[in-house]
mmCIF file of the C-alpha atoms, coordinates in Angstrom:
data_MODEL
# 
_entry.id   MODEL 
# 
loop_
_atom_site.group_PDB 
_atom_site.id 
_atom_site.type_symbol 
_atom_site.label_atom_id 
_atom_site.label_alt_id 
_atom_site.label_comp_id 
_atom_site.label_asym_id 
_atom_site.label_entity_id 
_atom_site.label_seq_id 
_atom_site.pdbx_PDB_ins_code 
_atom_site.Cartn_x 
_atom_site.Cartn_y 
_atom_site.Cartn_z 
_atom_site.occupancy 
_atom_site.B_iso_or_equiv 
_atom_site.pdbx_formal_charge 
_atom_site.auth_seq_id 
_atom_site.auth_comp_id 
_atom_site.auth_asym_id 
_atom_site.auth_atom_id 
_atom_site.pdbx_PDB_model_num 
ATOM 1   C CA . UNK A 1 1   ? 2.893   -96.870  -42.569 1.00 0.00 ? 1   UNK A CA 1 
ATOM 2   C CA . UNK A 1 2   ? -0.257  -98.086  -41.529 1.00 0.00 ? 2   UNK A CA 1 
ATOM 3   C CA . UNK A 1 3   ? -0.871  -100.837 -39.153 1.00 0.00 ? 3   UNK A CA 1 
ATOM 4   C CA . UNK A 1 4   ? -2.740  -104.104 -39.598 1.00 0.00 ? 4   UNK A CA 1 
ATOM 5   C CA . UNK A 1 5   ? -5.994  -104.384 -37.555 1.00 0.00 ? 5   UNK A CA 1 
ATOM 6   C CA . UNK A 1 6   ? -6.980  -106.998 -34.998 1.00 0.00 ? 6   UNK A CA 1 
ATOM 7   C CA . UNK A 1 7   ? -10.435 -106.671 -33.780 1.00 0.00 ? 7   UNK A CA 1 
ATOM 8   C CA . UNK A 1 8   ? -9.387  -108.311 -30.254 1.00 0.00 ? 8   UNK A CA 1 
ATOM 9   C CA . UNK A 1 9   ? -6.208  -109.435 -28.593 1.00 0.00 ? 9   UNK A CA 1 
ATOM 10  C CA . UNK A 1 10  ? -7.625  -112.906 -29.007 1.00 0.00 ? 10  UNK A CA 1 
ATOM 11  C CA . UNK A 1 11  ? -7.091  -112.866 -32.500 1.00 0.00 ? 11  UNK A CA 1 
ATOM 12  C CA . UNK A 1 12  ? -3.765  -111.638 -32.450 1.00 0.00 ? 12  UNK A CA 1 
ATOM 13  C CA . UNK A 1 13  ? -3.179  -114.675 -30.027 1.00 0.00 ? 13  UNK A CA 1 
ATOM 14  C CA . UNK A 1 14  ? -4.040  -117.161 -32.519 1.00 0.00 ? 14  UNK A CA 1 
ATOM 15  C CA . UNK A 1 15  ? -1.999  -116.153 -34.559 1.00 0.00 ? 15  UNK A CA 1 
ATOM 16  C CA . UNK A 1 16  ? 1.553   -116.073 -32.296 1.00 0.00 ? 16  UNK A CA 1 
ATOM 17  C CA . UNK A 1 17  ? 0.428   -120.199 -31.691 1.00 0.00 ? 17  UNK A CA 1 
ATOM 18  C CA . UNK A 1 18  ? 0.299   -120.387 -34.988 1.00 0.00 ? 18  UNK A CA 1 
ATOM 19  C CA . UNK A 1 19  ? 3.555   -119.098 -35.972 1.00 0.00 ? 19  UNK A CA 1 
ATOM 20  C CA . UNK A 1 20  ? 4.988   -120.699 -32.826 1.00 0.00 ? 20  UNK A CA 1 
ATOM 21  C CA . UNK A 1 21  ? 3.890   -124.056 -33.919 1.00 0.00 ? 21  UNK A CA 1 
ATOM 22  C CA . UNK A 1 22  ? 5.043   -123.681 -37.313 1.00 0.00 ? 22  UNK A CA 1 
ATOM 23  C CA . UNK A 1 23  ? 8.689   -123.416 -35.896 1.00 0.00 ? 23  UNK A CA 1 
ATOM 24  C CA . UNK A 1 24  ? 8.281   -126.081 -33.994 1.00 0.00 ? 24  UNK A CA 1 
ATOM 25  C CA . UNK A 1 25  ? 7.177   -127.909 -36.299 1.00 0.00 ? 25  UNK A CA 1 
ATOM 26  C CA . UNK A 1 26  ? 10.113  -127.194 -38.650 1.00 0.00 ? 26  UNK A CA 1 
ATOM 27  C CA . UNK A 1 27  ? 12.798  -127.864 -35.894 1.00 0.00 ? 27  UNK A CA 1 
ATOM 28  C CA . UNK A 1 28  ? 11.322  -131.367 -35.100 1.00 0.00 ? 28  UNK A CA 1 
ATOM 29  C CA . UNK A 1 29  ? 12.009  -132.234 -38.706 1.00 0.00 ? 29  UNK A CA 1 
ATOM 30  C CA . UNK A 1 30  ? 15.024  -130.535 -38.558 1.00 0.00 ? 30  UNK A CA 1 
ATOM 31  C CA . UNK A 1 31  ? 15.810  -132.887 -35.260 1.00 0.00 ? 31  UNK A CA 1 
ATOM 32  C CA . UNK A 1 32  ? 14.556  -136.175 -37.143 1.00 0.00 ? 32  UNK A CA 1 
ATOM 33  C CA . UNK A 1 33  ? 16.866  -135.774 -39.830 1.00 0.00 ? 33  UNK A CA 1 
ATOM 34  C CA . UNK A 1 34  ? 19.801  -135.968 -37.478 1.00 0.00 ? 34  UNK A CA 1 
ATOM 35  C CA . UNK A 1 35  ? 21.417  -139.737 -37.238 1.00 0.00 ? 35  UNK A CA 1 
ATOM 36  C CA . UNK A 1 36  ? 19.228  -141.623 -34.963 1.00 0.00 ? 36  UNK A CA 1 
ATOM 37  C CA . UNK A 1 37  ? 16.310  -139.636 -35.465 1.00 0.00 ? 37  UNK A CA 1 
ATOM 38  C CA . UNK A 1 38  ? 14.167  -137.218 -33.172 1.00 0.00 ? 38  UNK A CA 1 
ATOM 39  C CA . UNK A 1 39  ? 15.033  -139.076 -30.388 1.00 0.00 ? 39  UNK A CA 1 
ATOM 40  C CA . UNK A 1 40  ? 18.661  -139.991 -31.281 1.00 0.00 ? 40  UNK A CA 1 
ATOM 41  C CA . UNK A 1 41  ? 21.830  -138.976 -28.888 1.00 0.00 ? 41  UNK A CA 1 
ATOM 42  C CA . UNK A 1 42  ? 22.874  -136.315 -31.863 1.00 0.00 ? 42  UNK A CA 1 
ATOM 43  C CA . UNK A 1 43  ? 18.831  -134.823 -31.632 1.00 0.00 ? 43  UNK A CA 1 
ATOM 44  C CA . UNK A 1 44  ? 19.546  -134.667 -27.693 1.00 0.00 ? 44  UNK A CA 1 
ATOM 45  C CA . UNK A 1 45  ? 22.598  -133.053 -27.534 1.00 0.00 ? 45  UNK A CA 1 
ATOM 46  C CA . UNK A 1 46  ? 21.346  -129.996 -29.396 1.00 0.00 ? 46  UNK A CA 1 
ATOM 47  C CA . UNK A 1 47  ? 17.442  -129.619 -28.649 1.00 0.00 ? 47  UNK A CA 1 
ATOM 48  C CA . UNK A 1 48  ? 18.368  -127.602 -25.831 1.00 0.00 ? 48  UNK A CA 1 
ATOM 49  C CA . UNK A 1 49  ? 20.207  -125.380 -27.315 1.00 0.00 ? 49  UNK A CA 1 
ATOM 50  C CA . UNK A 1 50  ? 17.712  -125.299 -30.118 1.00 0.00 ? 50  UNK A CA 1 
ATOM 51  C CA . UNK A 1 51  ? 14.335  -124.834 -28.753 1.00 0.00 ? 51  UNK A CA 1 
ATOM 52  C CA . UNK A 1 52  ? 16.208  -121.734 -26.734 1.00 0.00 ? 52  UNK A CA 1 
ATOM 53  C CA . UNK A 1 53  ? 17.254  -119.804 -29.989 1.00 0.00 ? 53  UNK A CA 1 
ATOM 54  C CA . UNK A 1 54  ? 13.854  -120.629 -31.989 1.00 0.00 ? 54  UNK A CA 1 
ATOM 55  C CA . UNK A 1 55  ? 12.373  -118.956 -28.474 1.00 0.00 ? 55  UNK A CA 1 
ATOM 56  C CA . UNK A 1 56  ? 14.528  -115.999 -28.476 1.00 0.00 ? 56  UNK A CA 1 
ATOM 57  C CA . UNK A 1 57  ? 13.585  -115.732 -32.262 1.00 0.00 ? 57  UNK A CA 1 
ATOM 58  C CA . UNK A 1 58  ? 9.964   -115.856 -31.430 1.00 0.00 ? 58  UNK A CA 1 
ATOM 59  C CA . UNK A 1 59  ? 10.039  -113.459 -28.826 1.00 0.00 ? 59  UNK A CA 1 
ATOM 60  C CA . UNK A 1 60  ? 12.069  -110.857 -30.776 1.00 0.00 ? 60  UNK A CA 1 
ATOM 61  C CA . UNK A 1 61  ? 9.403   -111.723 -33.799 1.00 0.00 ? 61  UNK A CA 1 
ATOM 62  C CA . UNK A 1 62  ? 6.494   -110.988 -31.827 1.00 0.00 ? 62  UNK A CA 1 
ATOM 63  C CA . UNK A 1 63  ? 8.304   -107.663 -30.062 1.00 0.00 ? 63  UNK A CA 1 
ATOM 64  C CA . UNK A 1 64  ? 8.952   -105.769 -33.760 1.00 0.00 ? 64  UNK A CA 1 
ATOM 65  C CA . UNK A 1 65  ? 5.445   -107.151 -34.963 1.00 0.00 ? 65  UNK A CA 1 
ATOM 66  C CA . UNK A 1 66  ? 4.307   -104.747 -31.345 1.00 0.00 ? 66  UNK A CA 1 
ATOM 67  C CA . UNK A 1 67  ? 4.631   -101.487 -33.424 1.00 0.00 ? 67  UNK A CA 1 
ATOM 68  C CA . UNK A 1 68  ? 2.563   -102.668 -37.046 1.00 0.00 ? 68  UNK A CA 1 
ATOM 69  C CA . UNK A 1 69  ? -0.610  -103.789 -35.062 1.00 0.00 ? 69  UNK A CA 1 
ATOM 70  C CA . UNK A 1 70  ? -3.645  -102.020 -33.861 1.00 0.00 ? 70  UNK A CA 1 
ATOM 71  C CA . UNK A 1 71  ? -5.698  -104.047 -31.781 1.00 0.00 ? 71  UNK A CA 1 
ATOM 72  C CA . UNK A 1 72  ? -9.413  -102.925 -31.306 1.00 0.00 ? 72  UNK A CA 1 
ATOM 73  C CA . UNK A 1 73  ? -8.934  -99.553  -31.281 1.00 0.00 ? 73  UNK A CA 1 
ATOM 74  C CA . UNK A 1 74  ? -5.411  -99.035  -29.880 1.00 0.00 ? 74  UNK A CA 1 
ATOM 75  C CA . UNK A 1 75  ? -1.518  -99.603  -30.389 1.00 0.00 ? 75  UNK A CA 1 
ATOM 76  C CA . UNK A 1 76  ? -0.958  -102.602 -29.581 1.00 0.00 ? 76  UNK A CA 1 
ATOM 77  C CA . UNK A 1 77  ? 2.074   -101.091 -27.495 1.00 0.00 ? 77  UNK A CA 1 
ATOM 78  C CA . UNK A 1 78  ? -0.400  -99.380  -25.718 1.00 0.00 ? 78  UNK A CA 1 
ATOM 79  C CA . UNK A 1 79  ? -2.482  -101.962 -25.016 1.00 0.00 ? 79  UNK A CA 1 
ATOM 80  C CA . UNK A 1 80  ? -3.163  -102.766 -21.349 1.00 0.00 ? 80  UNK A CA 1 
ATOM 81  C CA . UNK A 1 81  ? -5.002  -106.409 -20.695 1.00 0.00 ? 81  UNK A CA 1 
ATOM 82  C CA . UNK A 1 82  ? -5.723  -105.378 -17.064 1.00 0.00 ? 82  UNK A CA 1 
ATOM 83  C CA . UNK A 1 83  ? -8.027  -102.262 -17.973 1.00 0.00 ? 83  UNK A CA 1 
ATOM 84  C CA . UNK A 1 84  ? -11.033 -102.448 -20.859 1.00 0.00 ? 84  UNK A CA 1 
ATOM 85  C CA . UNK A 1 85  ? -10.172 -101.086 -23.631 1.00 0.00 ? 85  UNK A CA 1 
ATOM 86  C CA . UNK A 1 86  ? -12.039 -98.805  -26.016 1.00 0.00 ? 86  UNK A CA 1 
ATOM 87  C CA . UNK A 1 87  ? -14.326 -101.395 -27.805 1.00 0.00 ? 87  UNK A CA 1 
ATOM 88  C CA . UNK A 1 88  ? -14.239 -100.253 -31.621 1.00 0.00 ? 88  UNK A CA 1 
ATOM 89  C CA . UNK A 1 89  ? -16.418 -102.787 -32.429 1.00 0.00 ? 89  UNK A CA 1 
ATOM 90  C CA . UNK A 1 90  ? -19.081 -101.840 -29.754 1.00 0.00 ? 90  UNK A CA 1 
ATOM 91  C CA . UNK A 1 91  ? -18.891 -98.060  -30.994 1.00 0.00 ? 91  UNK A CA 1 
ATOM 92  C CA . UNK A 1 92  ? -19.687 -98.881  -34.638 1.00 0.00 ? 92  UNK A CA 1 
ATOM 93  C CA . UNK A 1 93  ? -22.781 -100.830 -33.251 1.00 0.00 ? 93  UNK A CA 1 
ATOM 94  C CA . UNK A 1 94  ? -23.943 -97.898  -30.807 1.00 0.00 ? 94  UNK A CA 1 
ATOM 95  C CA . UNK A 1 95  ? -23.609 -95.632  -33.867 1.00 0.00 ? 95  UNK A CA 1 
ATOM 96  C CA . UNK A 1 96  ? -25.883 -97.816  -35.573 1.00 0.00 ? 96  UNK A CA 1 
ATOM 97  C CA . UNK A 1 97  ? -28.413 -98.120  -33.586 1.00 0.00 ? 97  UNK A CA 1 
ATOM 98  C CA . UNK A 1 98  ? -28.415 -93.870  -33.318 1.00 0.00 ? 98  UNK A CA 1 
ATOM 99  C CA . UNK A 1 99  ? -28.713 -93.493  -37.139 1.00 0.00 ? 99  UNK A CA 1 
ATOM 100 C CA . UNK A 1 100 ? -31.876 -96.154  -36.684 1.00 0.00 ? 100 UNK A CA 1 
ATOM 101 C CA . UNK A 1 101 ? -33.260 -93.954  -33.875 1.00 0.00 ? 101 UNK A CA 1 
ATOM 102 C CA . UNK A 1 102 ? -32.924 -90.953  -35.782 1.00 0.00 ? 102 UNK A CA 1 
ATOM 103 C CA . UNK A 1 103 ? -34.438 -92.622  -39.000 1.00 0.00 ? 103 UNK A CA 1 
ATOM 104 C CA . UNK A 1 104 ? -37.378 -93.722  -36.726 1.00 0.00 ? 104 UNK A CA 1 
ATOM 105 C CA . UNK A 1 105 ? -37.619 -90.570  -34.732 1.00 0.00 ? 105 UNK A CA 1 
ATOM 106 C CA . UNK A 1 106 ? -37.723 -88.918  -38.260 1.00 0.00 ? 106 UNK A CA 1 
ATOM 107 C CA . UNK A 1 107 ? -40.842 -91.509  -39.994 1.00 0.00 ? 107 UNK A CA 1 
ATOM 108 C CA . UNK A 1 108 ? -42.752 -91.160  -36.628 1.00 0.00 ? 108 UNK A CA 1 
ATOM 109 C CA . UNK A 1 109 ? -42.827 -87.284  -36.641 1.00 0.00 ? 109 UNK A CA 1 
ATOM 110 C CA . UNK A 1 110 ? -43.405 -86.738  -40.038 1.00 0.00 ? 110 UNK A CA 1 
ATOM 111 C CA . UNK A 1 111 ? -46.447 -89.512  -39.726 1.00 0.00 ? 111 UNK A CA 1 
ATOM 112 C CA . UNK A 1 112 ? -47.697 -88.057  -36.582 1.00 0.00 ? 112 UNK A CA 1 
ATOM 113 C CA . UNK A 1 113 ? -47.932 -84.784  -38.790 1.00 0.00 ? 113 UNK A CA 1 
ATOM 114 C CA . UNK A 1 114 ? -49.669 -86.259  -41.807 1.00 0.00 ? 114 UNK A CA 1 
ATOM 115 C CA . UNK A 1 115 ? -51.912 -88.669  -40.572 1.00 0.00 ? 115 UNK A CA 1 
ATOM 116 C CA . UNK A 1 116 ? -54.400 -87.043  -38.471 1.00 0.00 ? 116 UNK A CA 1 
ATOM 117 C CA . UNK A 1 117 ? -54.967 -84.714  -41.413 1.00 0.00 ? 117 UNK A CA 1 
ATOM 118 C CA . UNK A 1 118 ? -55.139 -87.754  -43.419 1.00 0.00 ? 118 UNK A CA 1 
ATOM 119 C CA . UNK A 1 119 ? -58.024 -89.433  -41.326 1.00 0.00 ? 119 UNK A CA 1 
ATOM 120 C CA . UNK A 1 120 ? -59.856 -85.782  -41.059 1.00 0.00 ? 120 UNK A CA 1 
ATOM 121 C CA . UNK A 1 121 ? -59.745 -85.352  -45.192 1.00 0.00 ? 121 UNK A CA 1 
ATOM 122 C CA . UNK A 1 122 ? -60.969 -88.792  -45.338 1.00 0.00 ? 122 UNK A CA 1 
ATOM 123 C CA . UNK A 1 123 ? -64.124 -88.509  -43.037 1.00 0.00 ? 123 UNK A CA 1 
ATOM 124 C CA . UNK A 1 124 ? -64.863 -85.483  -44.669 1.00 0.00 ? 124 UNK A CA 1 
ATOM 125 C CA . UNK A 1 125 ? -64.586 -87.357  -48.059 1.00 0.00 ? 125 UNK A CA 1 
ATOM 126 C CA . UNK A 1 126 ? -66.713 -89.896  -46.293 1.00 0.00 ? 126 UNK A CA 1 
ATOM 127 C CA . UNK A 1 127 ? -69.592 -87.330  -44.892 1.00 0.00 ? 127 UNK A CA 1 
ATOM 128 C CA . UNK A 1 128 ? -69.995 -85.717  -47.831 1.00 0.00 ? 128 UNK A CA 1 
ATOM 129 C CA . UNK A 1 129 ? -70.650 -89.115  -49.500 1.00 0.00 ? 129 UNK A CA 1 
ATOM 130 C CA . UNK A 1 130 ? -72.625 -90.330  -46.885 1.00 0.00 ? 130 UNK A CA 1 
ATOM 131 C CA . UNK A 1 131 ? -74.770 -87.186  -47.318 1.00 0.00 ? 131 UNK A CA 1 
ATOM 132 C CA . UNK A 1 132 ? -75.194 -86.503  -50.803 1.00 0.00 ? 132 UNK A CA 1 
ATOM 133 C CA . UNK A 1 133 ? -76.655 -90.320  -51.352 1.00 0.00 ? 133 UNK A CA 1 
ATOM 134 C CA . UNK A 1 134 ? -78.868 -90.135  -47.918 1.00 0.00 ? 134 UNK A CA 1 
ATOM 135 C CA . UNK A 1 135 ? -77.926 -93.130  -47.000 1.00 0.00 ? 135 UNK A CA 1 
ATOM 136 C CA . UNK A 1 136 ? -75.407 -95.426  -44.446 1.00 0.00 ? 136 UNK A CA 1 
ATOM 137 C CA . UNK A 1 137 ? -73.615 -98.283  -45.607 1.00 0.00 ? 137 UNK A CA 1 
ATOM 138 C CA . UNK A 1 138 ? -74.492 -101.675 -44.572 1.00 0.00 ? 138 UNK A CA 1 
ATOM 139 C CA . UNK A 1 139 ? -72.661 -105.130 -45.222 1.00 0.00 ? 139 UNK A CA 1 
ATOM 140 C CA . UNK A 1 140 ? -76.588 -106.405 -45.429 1.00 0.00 ? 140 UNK A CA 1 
ATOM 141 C CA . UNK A 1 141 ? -77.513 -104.217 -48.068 1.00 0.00 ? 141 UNK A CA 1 
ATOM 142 C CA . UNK A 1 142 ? -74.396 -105.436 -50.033 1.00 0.00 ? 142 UNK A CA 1 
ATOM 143 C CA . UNK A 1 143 ? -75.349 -109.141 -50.143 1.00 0.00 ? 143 UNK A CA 1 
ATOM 144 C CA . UNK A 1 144 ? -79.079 -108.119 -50.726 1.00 0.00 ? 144 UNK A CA 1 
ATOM 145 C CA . UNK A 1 145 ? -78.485 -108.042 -54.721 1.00 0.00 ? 145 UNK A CA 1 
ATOM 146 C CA . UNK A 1 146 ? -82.650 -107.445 -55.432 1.00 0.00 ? 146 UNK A CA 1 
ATOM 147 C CA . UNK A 1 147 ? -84.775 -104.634 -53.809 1.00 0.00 ? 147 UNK A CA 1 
ATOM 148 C CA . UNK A 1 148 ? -87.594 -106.091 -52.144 1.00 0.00 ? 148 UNK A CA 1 
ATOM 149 C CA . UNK A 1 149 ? -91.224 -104.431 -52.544 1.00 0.00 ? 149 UNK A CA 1 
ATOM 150 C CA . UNK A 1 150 ? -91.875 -101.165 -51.116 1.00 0.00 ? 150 UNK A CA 1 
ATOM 151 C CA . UNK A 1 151 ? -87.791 -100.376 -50.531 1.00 0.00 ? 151 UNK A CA 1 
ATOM 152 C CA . UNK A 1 152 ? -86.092 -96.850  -51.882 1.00 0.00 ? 152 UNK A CA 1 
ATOM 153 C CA . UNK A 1 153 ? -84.178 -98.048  -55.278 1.00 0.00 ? 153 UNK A CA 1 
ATOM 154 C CA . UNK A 1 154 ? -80.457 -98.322  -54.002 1.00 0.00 ? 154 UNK A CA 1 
ATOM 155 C CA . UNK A 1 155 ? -78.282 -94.652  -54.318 1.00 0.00 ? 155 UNK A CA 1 
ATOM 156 C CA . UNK A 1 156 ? -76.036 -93.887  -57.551 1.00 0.00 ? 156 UNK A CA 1 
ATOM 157 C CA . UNK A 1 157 ? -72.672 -95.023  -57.256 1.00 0.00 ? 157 UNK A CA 1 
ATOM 158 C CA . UNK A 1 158 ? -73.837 -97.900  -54.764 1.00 0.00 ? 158 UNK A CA 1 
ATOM 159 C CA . UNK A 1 159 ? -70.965 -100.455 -55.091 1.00 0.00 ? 159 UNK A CA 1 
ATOM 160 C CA . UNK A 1 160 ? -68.667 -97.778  -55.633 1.00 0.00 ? 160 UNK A CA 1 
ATOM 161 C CA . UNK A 1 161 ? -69.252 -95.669  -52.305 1.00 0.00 ? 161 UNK A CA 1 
ATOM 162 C CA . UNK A 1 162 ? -69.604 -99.297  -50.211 1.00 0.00 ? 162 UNK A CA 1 
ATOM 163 C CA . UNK A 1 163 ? -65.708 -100.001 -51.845 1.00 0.00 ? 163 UNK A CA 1 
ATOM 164 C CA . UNK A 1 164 ? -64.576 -96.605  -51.136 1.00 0.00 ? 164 UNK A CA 1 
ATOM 165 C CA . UNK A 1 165 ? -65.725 -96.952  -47.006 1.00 0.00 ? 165 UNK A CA 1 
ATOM 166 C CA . UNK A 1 166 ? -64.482 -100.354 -46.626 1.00 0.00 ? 166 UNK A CA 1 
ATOM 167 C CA . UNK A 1 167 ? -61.093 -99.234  -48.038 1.00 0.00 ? 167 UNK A CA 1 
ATOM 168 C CA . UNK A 1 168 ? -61.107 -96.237  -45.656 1.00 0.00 ? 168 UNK A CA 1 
ATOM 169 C CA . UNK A 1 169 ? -61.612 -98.746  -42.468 1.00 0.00 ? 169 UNK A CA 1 
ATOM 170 C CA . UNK A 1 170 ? -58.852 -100.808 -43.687 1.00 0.00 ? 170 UNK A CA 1 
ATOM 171 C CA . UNK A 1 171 ? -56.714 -97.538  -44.108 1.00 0.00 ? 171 UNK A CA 1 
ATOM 172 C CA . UNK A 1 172 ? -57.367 -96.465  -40.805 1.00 0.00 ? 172 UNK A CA 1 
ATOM 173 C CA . UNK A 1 173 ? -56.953 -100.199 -38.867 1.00 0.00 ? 173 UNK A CA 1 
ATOM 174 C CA . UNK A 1 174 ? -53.297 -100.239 -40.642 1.00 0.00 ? 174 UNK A CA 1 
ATOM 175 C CA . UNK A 1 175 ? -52.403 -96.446  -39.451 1.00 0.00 ? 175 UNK A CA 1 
ATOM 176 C CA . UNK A 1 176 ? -53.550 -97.815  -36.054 1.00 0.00 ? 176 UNK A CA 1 
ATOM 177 C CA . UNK A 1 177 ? -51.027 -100.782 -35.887 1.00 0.00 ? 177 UNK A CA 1 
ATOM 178 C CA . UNK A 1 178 ? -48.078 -99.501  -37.857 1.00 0.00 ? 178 UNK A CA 1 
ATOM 179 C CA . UNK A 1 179 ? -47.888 -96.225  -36.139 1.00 0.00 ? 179 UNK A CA 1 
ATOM 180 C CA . UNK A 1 180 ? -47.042 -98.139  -32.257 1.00 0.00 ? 180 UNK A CA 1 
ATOM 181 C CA . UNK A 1 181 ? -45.177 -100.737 -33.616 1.00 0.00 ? 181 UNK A CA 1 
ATOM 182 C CA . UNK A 1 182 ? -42.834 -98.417  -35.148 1.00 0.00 ? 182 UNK A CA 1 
ATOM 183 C CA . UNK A 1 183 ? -42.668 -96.035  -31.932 1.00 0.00 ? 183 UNK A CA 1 
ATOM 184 C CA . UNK A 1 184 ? -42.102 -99.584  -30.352 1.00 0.00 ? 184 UNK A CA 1 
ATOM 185 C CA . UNK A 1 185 ? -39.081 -100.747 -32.370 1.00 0.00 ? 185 UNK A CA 1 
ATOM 186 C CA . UNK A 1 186 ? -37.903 -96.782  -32.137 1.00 0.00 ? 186 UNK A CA 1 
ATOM 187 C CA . UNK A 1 187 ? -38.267 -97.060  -28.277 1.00 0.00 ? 187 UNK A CA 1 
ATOM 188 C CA . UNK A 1 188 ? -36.369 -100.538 -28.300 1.00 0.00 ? 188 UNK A CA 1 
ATOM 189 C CA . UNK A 1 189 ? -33.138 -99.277  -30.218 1.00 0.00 ? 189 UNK A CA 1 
ATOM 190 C CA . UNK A 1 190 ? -33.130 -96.594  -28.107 1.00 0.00 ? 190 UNK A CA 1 
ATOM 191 C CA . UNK A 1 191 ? -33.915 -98.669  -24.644 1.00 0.00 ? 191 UNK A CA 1 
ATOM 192 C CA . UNK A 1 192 ? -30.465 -100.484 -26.032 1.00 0.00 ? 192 UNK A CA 1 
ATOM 193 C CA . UNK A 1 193 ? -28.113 -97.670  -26.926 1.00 0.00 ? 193 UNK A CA 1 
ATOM 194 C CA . UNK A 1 194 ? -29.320 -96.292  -23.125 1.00 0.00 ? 194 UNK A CA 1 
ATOM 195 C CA . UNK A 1 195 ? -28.289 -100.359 -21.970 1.00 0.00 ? 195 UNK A CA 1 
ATOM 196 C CA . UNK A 1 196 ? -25.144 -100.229 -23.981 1.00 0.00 ? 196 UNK A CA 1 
ATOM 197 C CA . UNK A 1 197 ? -23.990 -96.894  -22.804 1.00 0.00 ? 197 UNK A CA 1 
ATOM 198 C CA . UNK A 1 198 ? -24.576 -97.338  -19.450 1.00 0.00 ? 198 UNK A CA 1 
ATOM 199 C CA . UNK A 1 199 ? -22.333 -100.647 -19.369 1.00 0.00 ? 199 UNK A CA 1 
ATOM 200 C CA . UNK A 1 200 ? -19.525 -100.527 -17.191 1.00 0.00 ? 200 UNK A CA 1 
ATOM 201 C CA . UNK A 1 201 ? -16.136 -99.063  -18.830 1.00 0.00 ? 201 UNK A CA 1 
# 
């Protein structure tokens, strides 16, 4: 038979005052139905002996209930207050946070592969451009839409090759801030799995 799961003692707490004032409850009405009421002399004569047996029920209650819970991570038999337990809870989060570092661990590498190859394709893509039209791009020539007198009529593909550089800058700025900021978070997750770890048990 399985047992029922209680992430903490705490919760399993609740729930005793719960049921505990849900007898009590019941035996005051009980008690106010006598002649005289709650407070009557036929409510006084028994309360005594009344509140004892609803406490002996309770206890005896709570004892088999012992055996059908497991409370965060152990039987609840086995549970000793005075020593930390194993924290389930805290283990599913550590796990976690190693499936993220691996994840990470896994982009970076790959990306750290790729990318300089990347960036060397692309300048050669770039210098090979750069040579065949004999020229270097400039954001002035861009905005100058007529040739003045006496300049060299403006390379094929002009607009074209200008796009294609601009786009390559941008390509590279963005490798240059994603790549550390995912090492970063990477380095975090595992900065708290090391913090987490480390706590006392």
């Amino acid at each position: 038979m399985s047992r029922i799961v209680v992430e903490n003692e705490a919760d399993w707490l609740r729930v005793r005052e719960g049921v505990c004032r849900a007898m009590n409850q019941v035996m005051e009405v009980r008690l106010a139905s006598l002649p005289g009421g709650r407070d009557g002399e036929a409510a006084k004569r028994v309360r005594n002996e009344v509140e004892g047996r609803i406490a002996k029920i309770q206890e005896e209650t709570f004892r088999l209930a012992r055996a059908n819970l497991r409370v965060n991570g152990h039987n609840y038999e086995d549970f000793v207050e005075a020593t930390e337990p194993f924290d389930e809870v805290l283990d599913r989060k550590i796990k976690a946070l190693d499936v993220e570092k691996v994840g990470w661990d896994s982009t970076i590498a790959d990306r750290r592969k790729k990318t300089p190859g990347l960036i060397n394709r692309l300048e050669d893509n770039l210098e090979q451009r750069r040579t065949a039209a004999e020229w270097l791009p400039d954001d002035e020539v861009e905005d100058d839409k007529t040739n003045k007198v006496g300049d060299p009529p403006k390379p094929p593909r002009h607009k074209e090759t200008i796009q294609t550089f601009k786009t390559a800058v941008t390509n590279l700025s963005e490798l240059a801030i994603t790549v550390p900021s995912q090492l970063a978070r990477a380095q975090r997750a595992q900065a708290v799995r090391e913090e987490i770890s480390s706590m006392p048990s």
